[in-house]
N, C-alpha and C positions, 0 to 999 in steps of 0.2 A: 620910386617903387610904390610910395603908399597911394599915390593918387592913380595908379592901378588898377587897385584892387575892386573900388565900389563898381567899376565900369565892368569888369570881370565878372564881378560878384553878379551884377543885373545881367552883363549875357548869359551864363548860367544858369540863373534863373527863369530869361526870358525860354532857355532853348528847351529847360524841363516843363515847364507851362508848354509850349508849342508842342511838345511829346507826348505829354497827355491828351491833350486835344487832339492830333493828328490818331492817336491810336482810339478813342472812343468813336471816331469818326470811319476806321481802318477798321473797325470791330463789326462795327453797323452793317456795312458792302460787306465783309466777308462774309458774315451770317447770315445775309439776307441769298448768297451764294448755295451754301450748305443748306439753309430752306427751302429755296425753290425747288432743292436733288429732293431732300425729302416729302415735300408737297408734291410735288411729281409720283415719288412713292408711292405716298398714301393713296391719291384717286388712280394708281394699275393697282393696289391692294388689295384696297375698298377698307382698309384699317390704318388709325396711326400709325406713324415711322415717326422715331426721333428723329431730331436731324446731326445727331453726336451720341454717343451711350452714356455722355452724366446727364445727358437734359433731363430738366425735370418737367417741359413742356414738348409742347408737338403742334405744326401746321395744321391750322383748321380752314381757313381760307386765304386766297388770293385777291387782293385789291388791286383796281387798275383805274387809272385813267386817262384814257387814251388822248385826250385832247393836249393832255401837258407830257404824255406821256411817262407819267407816274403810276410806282408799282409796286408792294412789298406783301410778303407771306403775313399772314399773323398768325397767330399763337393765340393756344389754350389761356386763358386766365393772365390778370395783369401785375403779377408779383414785380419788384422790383429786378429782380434774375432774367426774367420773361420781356418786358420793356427793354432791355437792356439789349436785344437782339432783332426784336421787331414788333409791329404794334401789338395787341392784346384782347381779345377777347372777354370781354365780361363776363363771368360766368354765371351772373344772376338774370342773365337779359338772353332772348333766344338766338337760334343762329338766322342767319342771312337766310329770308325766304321767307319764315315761318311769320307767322301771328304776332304780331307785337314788333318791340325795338330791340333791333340787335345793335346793340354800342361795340363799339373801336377807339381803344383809345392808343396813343403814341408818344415818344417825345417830339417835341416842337422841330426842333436842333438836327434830328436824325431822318427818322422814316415816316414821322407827320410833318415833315417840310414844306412837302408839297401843297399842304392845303393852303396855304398864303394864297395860291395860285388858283384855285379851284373856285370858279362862277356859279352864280346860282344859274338853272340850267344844265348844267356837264350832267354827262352820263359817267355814272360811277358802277364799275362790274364787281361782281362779287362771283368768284368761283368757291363752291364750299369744297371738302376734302370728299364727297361725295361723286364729284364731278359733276354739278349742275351748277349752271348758269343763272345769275340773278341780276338786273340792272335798275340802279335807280336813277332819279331823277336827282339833284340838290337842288331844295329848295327854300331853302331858310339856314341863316347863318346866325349866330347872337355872341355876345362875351358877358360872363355870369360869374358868379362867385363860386368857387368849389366845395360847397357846403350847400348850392342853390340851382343846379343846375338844371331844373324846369324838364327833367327828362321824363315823360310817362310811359312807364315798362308796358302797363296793362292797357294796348290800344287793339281796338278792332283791324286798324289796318295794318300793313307791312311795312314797315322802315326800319334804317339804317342813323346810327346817329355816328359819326366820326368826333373826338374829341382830342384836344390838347391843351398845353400850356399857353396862357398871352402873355402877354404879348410874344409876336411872333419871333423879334428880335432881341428880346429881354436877353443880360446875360446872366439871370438868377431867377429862382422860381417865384411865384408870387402868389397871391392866392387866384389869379380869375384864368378862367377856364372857357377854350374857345366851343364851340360847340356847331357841329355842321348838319343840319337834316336833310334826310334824302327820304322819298318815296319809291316804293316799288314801281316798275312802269315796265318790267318785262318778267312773267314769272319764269324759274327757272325748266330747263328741258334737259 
């Protein structure tokens, strides 16, 4: 019986580790579900919708890119509450369209997955909750420190910056930070 137990004790272990992971992963899709109804909302509104009555955020735009076929709502501001369901909005940086850099930041592991995959080239859509259409270019990719992240809010032109954690695969945070730039190339209608 005693030599049992530790092989017990590890599937056990193994099977609540695999539980957690499966549900932070199960959390992700399902909110990104409940976002899309309320991002839909919002632009027949023309105003926020929650996407649940405890949120404490709201869909501001739709990301997309078509080439890998990757897609997620984002959210108002990047509280750890708000990442938690899908990427994030900076609230110091403008929206998609406007003047300057509108950052997006994600976790790596979830709903910035995608970017692994994203070429410089790709066209990246931004729908804002207004209903207007934005497309950039990606043109520059870097890995930076996250106390350094070379981003300049205050530019005369239009961009998008996407950000997440590096390494892509890591399985713990670290400090460097990937960072993806895109140029306007279509303004919105």
């Amino acid at each position: 019986m005693p030599r049992l137990v530790p092989p017990l004790v590890l599937a056990i272990v193994g099977l609540i580790l695999f539980g957690d992971g499966a549900y932070i992963h199960a959390k992700a899709w399902l909110a990104q579900i409940l976002l899309a109804r309320a991002f839909e909302r919002s632009v027949a509104a023309g105003e926020p919708v929650k996407p649940w009555s405890w949120a404490d955020t709201w869909p501001v735009a739709r990301i997309e890119v078509k080439r890998i076929g990757a897609r997620a709502i984002v959210l108002a501001g990047t509280s750890g509450q708000s990442l938690a369901f899908g990427p994030g909005h900076l609230d110091e940086t403008v929206d998609a369209g406007e003047r300057g850099v509108a950052v997006y930041a994600a976790h790596r592991d979830t709903h910035f997955r995608f970017l692994r995959n994203v070429i410089i080239g790709d066209v990246i859509e931004i729908t804002r909750r207004d209903g207007r259409l934005f497309r950039y270019r990606a043109d520059a990719s870097s890995v930076v420190r996250f106390d350094n992240s070379e981003i300049v809010a205050a530019t005369p032109d239009v961009e998008l910056v996407l950000t997440t954690c590096w390494p892509f695969d890591a399985m713990v945070s670290g400090p460097e930070r990937y960072i993806l730039h895109a140029t306007l190339i279509h303004p919105g209608g």
